[in-house]
C-alpha positions as CSV (number, residue, x, y, z in Angstrom):
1,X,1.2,21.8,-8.0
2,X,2.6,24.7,-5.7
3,X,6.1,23.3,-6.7
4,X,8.7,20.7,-8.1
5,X,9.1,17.8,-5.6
6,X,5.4,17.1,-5.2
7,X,5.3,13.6,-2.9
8,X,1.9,12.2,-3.0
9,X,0.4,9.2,-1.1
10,X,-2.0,6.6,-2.4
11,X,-3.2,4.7,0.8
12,X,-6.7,2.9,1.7
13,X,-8.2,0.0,2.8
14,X,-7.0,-3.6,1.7
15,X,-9.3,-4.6,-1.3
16,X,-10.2,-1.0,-2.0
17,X,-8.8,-0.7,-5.2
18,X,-5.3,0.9,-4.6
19,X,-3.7,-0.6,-7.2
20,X,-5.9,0.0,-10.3
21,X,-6.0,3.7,-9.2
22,X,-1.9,3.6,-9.0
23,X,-2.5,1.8,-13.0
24,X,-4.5,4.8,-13.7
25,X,-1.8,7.1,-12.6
26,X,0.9,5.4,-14.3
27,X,-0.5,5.3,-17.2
28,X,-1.3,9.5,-17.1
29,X,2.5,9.6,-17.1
30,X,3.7,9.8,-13.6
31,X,5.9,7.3,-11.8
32,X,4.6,5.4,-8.8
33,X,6.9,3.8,-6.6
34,X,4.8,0.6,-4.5
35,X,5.7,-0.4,-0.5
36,X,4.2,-3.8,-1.7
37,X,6.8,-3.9,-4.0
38,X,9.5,-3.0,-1.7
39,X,8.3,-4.9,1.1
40,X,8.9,-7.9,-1.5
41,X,12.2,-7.3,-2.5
42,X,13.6,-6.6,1.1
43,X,12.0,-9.6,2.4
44,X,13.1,-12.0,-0.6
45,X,15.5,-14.8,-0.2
46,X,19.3,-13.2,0.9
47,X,17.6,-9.6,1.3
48,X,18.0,-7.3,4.2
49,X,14.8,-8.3,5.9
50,X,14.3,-12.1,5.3
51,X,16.4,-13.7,7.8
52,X,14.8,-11.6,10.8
53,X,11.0,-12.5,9.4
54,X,11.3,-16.0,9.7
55,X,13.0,-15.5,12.8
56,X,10.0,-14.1,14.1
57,X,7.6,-16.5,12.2
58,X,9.3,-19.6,12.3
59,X,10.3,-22.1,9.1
60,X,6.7,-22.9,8.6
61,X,6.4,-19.2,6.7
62,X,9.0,-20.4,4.2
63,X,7.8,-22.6,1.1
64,X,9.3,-25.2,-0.6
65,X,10.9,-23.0,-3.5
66,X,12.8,-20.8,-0.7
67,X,10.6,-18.0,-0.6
68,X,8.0,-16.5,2.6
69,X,4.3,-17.3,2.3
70,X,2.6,-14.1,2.3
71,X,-0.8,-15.3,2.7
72,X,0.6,-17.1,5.6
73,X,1.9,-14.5,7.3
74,X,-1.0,-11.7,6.6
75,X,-3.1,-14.5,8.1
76,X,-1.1,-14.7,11.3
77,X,-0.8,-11.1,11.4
78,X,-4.8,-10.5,11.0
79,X,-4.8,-12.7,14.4
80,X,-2.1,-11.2,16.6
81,X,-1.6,-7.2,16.7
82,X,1.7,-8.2,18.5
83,X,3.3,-10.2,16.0
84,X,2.0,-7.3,13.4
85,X,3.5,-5.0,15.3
86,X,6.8,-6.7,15.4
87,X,6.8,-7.1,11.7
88,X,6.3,-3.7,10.9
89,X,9.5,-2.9,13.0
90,X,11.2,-5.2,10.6
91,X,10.0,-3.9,7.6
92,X,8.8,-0.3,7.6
93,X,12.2,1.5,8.2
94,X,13.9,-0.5,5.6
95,X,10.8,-0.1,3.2
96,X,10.6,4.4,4.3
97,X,14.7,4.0,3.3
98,X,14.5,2.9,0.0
99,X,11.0,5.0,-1.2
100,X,12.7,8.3,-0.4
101,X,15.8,7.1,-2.4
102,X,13.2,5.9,-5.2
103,X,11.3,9.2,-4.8
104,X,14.6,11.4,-5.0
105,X,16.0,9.3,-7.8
106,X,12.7,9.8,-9.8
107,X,12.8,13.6,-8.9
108,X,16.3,13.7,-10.7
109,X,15.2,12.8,-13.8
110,X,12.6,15.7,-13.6
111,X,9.6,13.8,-12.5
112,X,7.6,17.1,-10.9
113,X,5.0,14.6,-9.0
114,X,6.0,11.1,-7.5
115,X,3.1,8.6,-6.1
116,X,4.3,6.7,-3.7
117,X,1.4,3.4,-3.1
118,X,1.4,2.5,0.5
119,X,-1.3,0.4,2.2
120,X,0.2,1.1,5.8
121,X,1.0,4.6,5.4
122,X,-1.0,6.2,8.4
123,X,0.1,3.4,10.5
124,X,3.7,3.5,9.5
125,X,3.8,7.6,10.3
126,X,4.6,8.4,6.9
127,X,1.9,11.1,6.1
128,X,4.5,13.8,7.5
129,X,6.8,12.7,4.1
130,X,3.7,13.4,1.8
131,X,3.1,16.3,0.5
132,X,-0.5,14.9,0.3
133,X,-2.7,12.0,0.5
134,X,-5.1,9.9,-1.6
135,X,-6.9,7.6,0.0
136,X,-9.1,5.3,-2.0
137,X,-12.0,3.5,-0.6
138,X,-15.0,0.7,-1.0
139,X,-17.8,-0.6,0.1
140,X,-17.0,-3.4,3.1
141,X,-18.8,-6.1,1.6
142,X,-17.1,-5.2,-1.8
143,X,-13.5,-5.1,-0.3
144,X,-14.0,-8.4,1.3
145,X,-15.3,-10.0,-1.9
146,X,-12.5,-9.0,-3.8
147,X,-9.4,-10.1,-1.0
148,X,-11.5,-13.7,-1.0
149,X,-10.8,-13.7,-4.8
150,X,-7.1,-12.0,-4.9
151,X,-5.7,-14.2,-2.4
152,X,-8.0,-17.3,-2.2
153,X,-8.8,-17.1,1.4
154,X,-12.8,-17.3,2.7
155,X,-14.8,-14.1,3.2
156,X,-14.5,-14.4,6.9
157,X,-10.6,-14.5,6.5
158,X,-10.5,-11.6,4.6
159,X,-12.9,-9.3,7.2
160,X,-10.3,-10.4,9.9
161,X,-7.4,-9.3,7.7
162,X,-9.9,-5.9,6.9
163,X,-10.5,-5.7,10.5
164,X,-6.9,-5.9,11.7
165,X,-6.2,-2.1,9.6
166,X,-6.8,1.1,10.3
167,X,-10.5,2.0,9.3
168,X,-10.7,3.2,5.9
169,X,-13.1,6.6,7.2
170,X,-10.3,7.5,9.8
171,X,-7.5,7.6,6.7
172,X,-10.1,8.6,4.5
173,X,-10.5,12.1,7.1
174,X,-7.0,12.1,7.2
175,X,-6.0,12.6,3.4
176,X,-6.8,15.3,1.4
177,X,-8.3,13.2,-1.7
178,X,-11.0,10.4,-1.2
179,X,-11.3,8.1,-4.4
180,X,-14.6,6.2,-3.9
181,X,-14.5,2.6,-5.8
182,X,-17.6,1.4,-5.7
183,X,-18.6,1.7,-9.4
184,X,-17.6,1.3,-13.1
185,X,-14.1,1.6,-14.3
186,X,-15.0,4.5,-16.1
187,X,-16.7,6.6,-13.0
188,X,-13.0,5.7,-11.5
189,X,-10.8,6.5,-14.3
190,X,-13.1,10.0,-14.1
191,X,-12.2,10.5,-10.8
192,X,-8.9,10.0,-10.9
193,X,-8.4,12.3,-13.8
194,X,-10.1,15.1,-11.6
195,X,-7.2,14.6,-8.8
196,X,-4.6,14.6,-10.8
197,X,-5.9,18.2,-12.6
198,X,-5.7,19.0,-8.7
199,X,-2.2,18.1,-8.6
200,X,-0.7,19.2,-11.9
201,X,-2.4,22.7,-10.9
C-alpha cells in the first residue's frame, strides 16, 4: 500500500460471491462499508429515498409490514433498462454520499485500507473514487444457481436479473484484482489472502 487512505472496490457479478469475499476481508481486520447496505437504509420506511421509489414503482412494491419488496423491484428492473435506469438516479448519488462519509469516518480512526462492496460500481461511475478494484467472479451456471436459492426466484429469473448487469469479463478487465469463485472455500480464502498481501504492501 503506496499510502494511507487506500479505497478499494469489491465489485462483480450478482451471485458471484461478493459478499463471502467481503466476510473474508472483514474478518482479516479491515472495515468494509456495503452499497447493499446503504441502498437499504436510504430506501427504508421515512428515509431519504423511499418516497421517490414507490413513486416510480407504484404501491404494489410496498408490503404489508411498510417496507419495499426488493425481489419485486430487482424483478421489474431485470425487465425494463428504463425503469433501472431511473432507479439508479434515485439511489446511487445518495448511496456515493454517504460511502465517502463512511470511508472518511473509517479513515479517522486510522483504518490505512477501506473496502467499499459495490455490486453497481462500474455502472454507477464510481471506479474514479477507488484507488483500485476487485472484482470477483463465477461460473454462469454457478451464479444463477446460487440467485435461485438466495432469493427464491427460478433459474430463468435469475439469468434475466444476470443478464440485465454489466458482463462480469468487462468489470473483470476493468479492475486490477480478479477473485475466481468457482471452487472450495479454502482455494477462496487463499486467494483473497494473496490480494490483500498486495494491498498491505
Amino acid at each position: 500500500m503506496a499510502n494511507r487512505n487506500f479505497l478499494v472496490g469489491i465489485t462483480g457479478g450478482m451471485g458471484a460471491g461478493k459478499s463471502t469475499v467481503s466476510d473474508l476481508i472483514r474478518q482479516a481486520g479491515y472495515p468494509v462499508l456495503s452499497a447493499d447496505a446503504i441502498a437499504r437504509a436510504i430506501t427504508s420506511p421515512g428515509a431519504p429515498a423511499f418516497d421517490a421509489v414507490v413513486a416510480l414503482f407504484g404501491k404494489q412494491v410496498v408490503t404489508l409490514a411498510g417496507d419495499l419488496d426488493r425481489t419485486r423491484i430487482r424483478e421489474e428492473i431485470s425487465r425494463s433498462p428504463e425503469l433501472r435506469r431511473k432507479l439508479e438516479a434515485i439511489t446511487h448519488p445518495l448511496i456515493q454520499r454517504e460511502s465517502a462519509r463512511l470511508a472518511a469516518e473509517e479513515f479517522s480512526r486510522g483504518a490505512q485500507a477501506v473496502f467499499y462492496e459495490a455490486p453497481l460500481l462500474f455502472e454507477a461511475n464510481s471506479e474514479g473514487k477507488m484507488d483500485a478494484v476487485i472484482c470477483v467472479v463465477a461460473g454462469d451456471d454457478l451464479r444463477a444457481s446460487r440467485i435461485a436459492q438466495r432469493d427464491g426466484v427460478s433459474l430463468d429469473a435469475a439469468r434475466r436479473l444476470m443478464n440485465a448487469q454489466m458482463p462480469q469479463q468487462e468489470k473483470a478487465a476493468r479492475s486490477r484484482w480478479v477473485v475466481e469463485n468457482n471452487g472450495t472455500e479454502a482455494a477462496l480464502a487463499a486467494r483473497v489472502r494473496e490480494v490483500l498481501e498486495e494491498v498491505a504492501g
